[in-house]
Structure formats: C-alpha cells, structure tokens
C-alpha positions in Angstrom: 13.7 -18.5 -3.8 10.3 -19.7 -2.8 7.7 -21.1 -5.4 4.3 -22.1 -4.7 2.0 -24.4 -6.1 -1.7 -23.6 -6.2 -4.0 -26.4 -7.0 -7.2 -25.8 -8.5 -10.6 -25.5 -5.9 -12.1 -28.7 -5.3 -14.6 -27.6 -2.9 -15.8 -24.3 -1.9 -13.8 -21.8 0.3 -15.7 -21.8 3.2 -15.0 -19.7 6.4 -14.2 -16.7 8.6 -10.9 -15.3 8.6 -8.6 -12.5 9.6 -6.4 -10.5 7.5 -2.9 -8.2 8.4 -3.7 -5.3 9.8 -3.5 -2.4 7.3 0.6 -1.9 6.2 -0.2 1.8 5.0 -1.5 2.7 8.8 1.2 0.6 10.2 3.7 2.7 8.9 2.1 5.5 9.7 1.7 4.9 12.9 5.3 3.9 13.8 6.7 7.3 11.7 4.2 9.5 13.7 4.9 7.8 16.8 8.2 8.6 16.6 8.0 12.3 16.2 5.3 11.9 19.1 6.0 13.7 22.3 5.2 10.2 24.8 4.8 6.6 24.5 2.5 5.2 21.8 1.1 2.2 21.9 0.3 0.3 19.2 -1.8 -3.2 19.0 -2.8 -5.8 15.7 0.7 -4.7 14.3 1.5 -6.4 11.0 4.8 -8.0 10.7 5.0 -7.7 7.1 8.1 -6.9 5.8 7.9 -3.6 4.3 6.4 -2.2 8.3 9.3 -4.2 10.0 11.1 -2.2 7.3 10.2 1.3 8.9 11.0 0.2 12.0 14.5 -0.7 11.4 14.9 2.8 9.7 13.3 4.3 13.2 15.3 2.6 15.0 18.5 3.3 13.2 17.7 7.1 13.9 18.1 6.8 17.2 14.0 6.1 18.0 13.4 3.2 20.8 10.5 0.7 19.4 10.1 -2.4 21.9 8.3 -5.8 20.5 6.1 -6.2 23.5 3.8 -8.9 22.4 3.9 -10.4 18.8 1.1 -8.3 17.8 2.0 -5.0 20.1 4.6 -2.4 20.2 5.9 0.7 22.0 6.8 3.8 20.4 9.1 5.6 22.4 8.7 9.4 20.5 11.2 11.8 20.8 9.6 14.9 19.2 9.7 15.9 15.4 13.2 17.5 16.1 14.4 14.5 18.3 15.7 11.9 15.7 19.4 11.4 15.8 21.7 11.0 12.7 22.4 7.6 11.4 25.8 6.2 11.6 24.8 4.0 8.0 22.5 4.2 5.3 19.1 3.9 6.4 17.5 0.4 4.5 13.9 0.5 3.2 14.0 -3.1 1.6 11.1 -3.1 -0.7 8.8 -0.4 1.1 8.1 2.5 -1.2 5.8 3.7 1.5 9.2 3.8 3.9 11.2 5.9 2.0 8.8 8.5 0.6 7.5 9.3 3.8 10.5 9.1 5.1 12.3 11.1 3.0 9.5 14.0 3.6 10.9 14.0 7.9 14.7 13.9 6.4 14.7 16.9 4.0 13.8 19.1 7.1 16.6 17.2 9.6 20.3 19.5 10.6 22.2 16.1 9.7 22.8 14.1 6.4 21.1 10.6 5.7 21.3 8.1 2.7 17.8 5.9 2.0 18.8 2.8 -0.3 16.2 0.3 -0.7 16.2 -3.3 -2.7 16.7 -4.1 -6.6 13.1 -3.6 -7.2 12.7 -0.3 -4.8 15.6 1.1 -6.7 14.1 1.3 -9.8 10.8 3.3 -8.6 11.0 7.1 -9.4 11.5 9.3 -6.7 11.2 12.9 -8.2 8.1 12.8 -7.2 8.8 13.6 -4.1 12.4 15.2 -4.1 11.0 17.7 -6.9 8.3 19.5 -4.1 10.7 18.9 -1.2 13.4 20.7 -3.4 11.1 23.5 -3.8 10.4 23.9 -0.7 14.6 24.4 0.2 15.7 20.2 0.7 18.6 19.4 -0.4 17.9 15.8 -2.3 19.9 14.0 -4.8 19.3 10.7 -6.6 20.9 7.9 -8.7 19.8 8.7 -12.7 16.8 6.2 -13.2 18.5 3.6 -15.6 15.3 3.9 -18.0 13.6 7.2 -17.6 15.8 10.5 -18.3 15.4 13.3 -15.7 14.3 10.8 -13.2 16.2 9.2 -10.3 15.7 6.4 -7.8 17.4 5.4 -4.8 19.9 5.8 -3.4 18.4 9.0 -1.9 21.2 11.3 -0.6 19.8 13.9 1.8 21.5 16.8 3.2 21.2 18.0 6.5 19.9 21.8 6.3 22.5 24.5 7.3 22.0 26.2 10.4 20.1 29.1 10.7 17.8 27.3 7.0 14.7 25.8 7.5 11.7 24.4 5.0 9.8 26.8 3.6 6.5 27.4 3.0 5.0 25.3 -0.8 1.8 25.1 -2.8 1.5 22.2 -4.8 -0.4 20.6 -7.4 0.3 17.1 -7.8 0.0 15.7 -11.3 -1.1 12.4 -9.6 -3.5 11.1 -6.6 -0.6 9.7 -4.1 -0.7 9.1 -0.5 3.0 8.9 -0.4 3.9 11.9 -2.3 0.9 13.9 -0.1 2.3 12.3 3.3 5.5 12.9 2.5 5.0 17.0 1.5 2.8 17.6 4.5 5.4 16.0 7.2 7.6 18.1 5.9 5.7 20.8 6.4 5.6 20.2 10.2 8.9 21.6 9.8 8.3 24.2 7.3 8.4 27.9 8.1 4.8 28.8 5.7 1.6 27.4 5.3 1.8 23.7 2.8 -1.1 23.0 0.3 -1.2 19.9 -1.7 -3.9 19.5 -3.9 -4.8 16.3 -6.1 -6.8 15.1 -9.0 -8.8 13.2 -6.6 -8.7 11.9 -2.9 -6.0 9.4 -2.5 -6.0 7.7 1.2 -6.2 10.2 3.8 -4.8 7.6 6.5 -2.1 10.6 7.4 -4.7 13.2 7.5 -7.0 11.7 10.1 -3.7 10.4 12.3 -2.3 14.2 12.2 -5.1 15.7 13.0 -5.2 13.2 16.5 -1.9 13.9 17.2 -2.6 18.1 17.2 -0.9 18.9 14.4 -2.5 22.0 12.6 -4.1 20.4 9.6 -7.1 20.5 7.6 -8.7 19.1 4.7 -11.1 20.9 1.8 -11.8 18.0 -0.4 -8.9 17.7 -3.0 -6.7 20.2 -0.9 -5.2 19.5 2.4 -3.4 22.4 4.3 -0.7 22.4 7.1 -0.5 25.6 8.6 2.4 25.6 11.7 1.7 29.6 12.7 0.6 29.4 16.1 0.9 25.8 16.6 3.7 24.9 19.7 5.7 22.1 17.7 4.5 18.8 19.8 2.4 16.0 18.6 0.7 13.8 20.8 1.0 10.0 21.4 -0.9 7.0 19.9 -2.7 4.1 21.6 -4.6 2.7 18.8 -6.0 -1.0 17.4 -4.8 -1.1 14.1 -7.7 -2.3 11.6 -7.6 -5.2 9.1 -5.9 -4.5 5.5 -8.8 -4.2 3.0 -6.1 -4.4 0.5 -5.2 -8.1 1.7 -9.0 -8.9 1.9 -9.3 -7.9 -1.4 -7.7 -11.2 -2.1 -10.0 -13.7 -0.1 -13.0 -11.7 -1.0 -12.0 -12.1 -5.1 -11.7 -15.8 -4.7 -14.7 -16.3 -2.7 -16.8 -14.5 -5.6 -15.5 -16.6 -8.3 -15.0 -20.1 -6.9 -18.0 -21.9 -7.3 -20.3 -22.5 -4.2 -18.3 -20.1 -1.9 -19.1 -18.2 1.6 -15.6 -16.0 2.8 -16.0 -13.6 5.8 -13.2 -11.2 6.5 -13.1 -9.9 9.9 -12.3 -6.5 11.4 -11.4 -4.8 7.9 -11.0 -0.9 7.5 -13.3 0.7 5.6 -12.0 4.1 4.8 -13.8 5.7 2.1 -10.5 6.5 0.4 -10.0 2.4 0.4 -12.9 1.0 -0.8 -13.3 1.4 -4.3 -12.6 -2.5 -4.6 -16.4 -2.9 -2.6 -17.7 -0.6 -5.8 -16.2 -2.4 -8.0 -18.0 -6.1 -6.6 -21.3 -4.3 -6.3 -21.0 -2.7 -10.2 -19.7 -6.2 -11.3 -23.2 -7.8 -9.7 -21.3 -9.7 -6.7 -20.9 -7.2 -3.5 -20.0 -7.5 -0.5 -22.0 -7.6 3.0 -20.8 -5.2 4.9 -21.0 -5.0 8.8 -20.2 -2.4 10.2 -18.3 -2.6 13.6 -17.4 1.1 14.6 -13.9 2.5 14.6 -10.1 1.7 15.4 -7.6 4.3 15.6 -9.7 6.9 13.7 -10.7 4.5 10.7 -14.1 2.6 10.2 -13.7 -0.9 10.0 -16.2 -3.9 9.1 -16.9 -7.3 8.8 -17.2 -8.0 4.9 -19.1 -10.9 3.6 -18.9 -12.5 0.0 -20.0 -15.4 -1.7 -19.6 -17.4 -5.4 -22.1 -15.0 -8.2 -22.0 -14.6 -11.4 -20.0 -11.3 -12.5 -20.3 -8.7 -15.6 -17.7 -7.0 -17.2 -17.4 -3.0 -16.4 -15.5 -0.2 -17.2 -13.3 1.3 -14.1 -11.2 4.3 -13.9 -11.5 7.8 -12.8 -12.0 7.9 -9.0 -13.0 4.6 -8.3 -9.8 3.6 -9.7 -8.0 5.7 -7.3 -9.6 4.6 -4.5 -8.5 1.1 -5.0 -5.3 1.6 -6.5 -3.7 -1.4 -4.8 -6.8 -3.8 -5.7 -6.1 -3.2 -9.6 -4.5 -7.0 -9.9 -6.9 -8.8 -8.3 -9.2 -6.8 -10.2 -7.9 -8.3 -13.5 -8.7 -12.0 -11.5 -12.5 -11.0 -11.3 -12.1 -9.4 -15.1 -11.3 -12.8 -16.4 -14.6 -14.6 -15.2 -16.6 -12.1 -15.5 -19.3 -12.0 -18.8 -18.2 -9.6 -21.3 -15.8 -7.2 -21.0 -13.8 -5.3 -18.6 -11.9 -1.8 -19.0 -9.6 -0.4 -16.2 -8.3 3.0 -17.4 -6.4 5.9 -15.6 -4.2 3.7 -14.0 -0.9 4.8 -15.0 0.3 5.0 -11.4 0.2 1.1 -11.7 3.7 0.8 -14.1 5.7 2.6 -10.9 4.8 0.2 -8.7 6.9 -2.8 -7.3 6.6 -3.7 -10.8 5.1 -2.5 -13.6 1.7 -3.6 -12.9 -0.2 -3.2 -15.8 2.1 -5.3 -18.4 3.0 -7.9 -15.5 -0.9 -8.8 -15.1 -1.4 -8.7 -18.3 1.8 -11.4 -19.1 -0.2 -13.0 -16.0 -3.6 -13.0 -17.5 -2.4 -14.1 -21.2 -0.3 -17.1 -19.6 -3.7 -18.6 -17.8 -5.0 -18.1 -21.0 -7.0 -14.8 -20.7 -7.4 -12.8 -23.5 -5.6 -9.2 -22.7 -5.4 -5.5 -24.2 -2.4 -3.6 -22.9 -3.0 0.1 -22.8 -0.9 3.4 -22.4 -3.3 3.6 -18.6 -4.7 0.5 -17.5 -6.5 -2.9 -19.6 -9.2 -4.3 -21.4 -9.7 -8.0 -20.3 -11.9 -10.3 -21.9 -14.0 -12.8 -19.5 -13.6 -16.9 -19.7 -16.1 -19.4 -19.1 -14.6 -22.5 -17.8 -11.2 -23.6 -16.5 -8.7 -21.4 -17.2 -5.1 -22.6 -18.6 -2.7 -24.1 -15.5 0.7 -22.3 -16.1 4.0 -21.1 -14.5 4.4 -17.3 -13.8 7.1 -14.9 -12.3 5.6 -12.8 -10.0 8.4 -10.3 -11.3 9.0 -9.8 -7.1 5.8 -8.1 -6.3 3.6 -9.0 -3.7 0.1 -8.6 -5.6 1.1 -10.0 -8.7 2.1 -13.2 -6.5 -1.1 -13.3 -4.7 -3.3 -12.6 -7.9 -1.6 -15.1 -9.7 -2.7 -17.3 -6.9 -6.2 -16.2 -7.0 -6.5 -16.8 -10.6 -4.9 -20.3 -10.3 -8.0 -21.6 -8.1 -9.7 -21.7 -11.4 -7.3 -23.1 -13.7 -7.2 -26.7 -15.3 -4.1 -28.2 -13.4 -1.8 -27.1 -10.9 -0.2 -23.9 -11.3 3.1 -22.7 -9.9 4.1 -19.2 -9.0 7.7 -18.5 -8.8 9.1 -15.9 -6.1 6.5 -16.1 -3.8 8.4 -15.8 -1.0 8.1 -11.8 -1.5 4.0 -12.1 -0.4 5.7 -11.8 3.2 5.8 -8.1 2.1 2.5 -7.7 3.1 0.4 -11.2 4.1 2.9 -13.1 5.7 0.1 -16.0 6.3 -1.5 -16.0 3.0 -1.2 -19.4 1.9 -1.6 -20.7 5.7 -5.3 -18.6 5.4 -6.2 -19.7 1.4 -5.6 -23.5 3.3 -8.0 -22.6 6.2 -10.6 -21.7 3.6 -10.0 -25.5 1.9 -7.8 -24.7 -1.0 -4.8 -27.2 -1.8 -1.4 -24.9 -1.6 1.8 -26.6 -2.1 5.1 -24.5 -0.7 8.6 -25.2 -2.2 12.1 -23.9 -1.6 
C-alpha cells in the first residue's frame, strides 16, 4: 500500500501543465478500434490503469494492440464479428467503463466469456446493463450483489448466442443518465437485428456517439434519444487515427486547487471540452471563480482548450439537475471548492455517485468531516458548509478510489499540518503523474510505501 503525504501550500501553484489524456475516450477508442475494419492509430494514450485494463481484455480476445511509442498505439481491428473466444476470464481490474462496454460487444458474440474485475469493481451493480441486454435476447448471469437484493456484480458470465439467434431489436428508457449503460446498449445494437433507442433523463457524454458516427456506423442522435438503426448498413466500421485530448476530469483537480490556494495562476493544456463534460467550468463560473478558456480546435472529433484559473474568492451554490450530470465525475472535487467557498453549497441528484468505485457521497463526506468541514449527508448528493481559514490536517482512507484520493489531496493544500492519504497508490487508475504534476506547480508531496 502506498500513502501519501500532502503538506499544506506555502507558496502559490504557479504554472502550465498537462493532464492524461481523457480515460473515457481511451477506452473507447481501443474497443471501437478493435471491431474496426483496418489499422487505427491512436496518439496521447493514457496509461492509466483502468485503459491498460481494456487493452488486456482486447488483447485476450484475440485483438493485436502494439505499444509503438509510450504515448502511441496500433489497433489492429478485426471487424465487430472478428474477436476470438477467450481461453480465461477476461480481467477488468477496477475499470467499470471496461466491463460495461464490454459486456454490450459480448452478449451479441457465438462463444462464452466470463468478465471478473477487482474487490472494489465487484461490488458495483451491473443490472444495469444485463437487464436491457437481456431484453434484447443476451444471455447474462451475475453473482447476487452481497448488499442489494435483485442486483448482481461481477463475475459476469456471458453466453455465446446459439446459432441461427441474434440480438434483437430494444427501446429503452433508462432510469439514469449513463454513458456506460448507453455505450454499452448501442454496441450491441451493431449486432442487433432491429432498430436500438435509448433515451435518458438528460445527456450523459456522447464520447461513443461522435466516435460511431466516424467510424460509419448508422447512428443518430435527437437530444435525449440516440438511435442505431443497422437496416441497410453493410456491417464494417472504419479505422481511427486520432490525438486523444486532455482529461478535463483530471484537470478538474489542478484547476480546483489553483482557485482556492491563495495567490495562484494554473494553466491546463490541451483539455476536451465536450459539452457533455464540462459542467465542472459551470460550476467555477456560478461559484464566482471561472475558468479562461482557449479554445484550440478539435482532436478526434472533440473540442479541446487551454483552461486558465487563478486564487478568487468563491460562493456557495446549489448544483444538481443537468449540470450535475454533466460533471458527474467532478462531484468530489466539487465538495473541495464547497468547503472554501462563503455560505453554502447543495449538490443534489447525484445518486449515481454511491455506485461508483465507492460510495461517493458518504466517503467525501467522512472526507470532508475529518478536515473539519461541516457536512449534510443526503438520500442524492450534500449540503457542505464553507470554512474560512486552515482547515483541520488529518489521515483519511481513500476507501480505493481514485477521486476521493486526489480530492483528499486537494483539500489537504489548505489544511493546518501535514495530511496523509492512505491507498494512494490507486490514483494510477487514472493520473498516473499526479503528485509528480501537484510538485511541478510548488506543492510539498511526500510518497511512502
């Protein structure tokens, strides 16, 4: 296990910096390469753990993915009826993204496959997705979810269809805005022998949407309703050779601490921009900081920017509804700007949060109450109430969740005293140099094994 230790700002953070490139088009992009008809290149790859995650699953059905450069690879795409069955269960590691999508390519497959995952993947539900994919004729089964009755989790045993049986044709309403339950229901539709609507409460990221829709496949969107409809269309996708744009979810991070350590000035560079992602840029603006934003055209289909911050003062707000979907992710380091800004702060409609890595909501809110921040649990989200001055130093478990770890961080800038953050080690899920870019900025991190 790997603990750090965050010491609180001296100085400013001062400088310009690079982030990840975004994990959700990363996967992506290594999933749709695959069931390409060509080569795909693909450049500014993350090497996060939860993408190298989907590559060893790709790779362990049969799909040829070369490391040409430690920032580039080579898709080697065999069609979306070209993967080959495994000869072991397929590993997700911690990756919900992995084994949703997945999962979505797999209930359409002739053979059998098994997606296991680790301790904390295994206790996120995954009806969500098995229940519209069952509808639609998969043949899914799960372990009974050692909490929630009627749900299951991983392992994920999925049956190869029969011969002559394919996917059928589904319209569905999901109860929640989810990228990984949408993605997941329209890949299989590629397969599906019928037209697939999926309709949300509101626009979750449409990263697989504008990447399809490259690629030739017969999609189209209509607001809250995206369609896949495979009459007519001759079964091939094209190939990728795309950039892959900064992570705004990992910016979110460096742009948080720049607005509340004192005397700041953070650039980001080369950061999507997707409307679907930036409801954490709202949330700045309505909480009086904002971000500059410079816009710098497009990679692989996705607007990306230059983003600017620097140390204001900030005002409590309420946040939920859209905005909340649109920065779903963000909602922890959120909660870090709740606790210095004036007044209060509500974050509702957030219920998504407790099937996270963790449960988000009551592990930010343990997080916020142990640097002494005063904290309202709710049934969807939190009511934080702002702090002037240092906060309390303290020791937290990150509870093996990438944004609780780097939140906790965040938060420790401010505190009285060196705080540790046990765990840590699982930030590699996502911002692999993390602590190497807080020290670039000036900030004191300590690293212990």
């Amino acid at each position: 296990m790997t603990r750090i230790v965050v010491h609180p700002a001296q100085s400013p953070l001062r400088g310009s910096v690079p982030v990840p490139s975004d994990k959700s088009i990363g996967h992506r992009a290594l999933l749709f390469g695959a069931l390409g008809n060509g080569v795909s290149h693909i450049r500014d790859f993350s090497r996060g753990e939860d993408n190298l995650s989907t590559a060893a699953a790709l790779r362990a059905l049969g799909i040829r993915i070369d490391d040409i450069s430690p920032s580039e690879v080579r898709v080697y795409g065999k069609g979306i009826f070209g993967l080959e069955a495994p000869t072991a269960s397929l590993d997700c590691g911690n990756s919900g993204t992995t084994m949703r999508l997945i999962c979505g390519v797999l209930a359409a497959q002739p053979f059998s496959s098994v997606l296991v995952g680790d301790a904390s993947l295994t206790k996120r539900p995954m009806n969500r997705i098995a229940e519209p994919l069952r509808r639609r004729g998969a043949l899914i089964q799960g372990a009974p979810h050692p909490k929630k009755a009627g749900e299951i989790t991983a392992p994920l045993h999925i049956q190869g269809l029969p011969d002559g049986m394919s996917l059928t044709g589904l319209e569905f309403e999901s109860p929640v805005s989810s990228a990984q339950v949408k993605s997941a229901i329209l890949l299989s539709g590629l397969y599906a022998h019928g037209t697939t609507h999926v309709r949300e409460p509101y626009v979750s990221r449409d990263h697989s949407e504008r990447m399809l829709q490259a690629m030739g496949a017969p999609i189209r969107t209509m607001g809250t309703i995206v369609e896949i409809e495979p009459a007519g269309w001759d079964g091939k996708l094209g190939v990728l050779d795309l950039d892959l744009p900064g992570d705004i979810s990992a910016a979110a991070f460096l742009l948080a601490a720049g607005t509340i350590v004192e005397g700041s000035q953070v650039t980001v560079r080369f950061v999507g921009t997707n409307p679907t992602r930036t409801g954490i840029l709202d949330m700045l603006r309505d909480m009086g900081a904002g971000a500059h934003v410079e816009p710098l055209g497009e990679r692989a289909g996705e607007p990306i920017a230059n983003l600017a911050v620097s140390h204001g003062p900030l005002v409590g707000r309420l946040f939920g509804g859209e905005m909340v979907a649109r920065a779903i992710d963000e909602v922890p380091i959120l909660c870090a700007l709740a606790a210095r800004a004036k007044g209060t702060t509500t974050i509702c409609d957030a219920r998504e949060l407790r099937v996270k890595e963790s449960d988000r909501l009551a592990t930010m809110a343990k997080v916020l109450r142990a640097f002494g921040v005063s904290c309202e649990e709710r049934e969807d989200g939190l009511v934080i109430e702002g702090r002037e001055g240092p906060l309390t130093a303290c020791r937290v478990d990150c509870e093996h969740d990438h944004r609780i770890a780097m939140s906790a961080a965040v938060l420790a800038l401010l505190a009285d005293g060196p705080s540790v953050i046990d765990g840590a080690e699982v930030i590699a899920t996502s911002f692999p140099k993390f602590v190497a870019t807080l020290r670039a900025l000036g900030q004191r991190v300590d690293v212990e094994d």
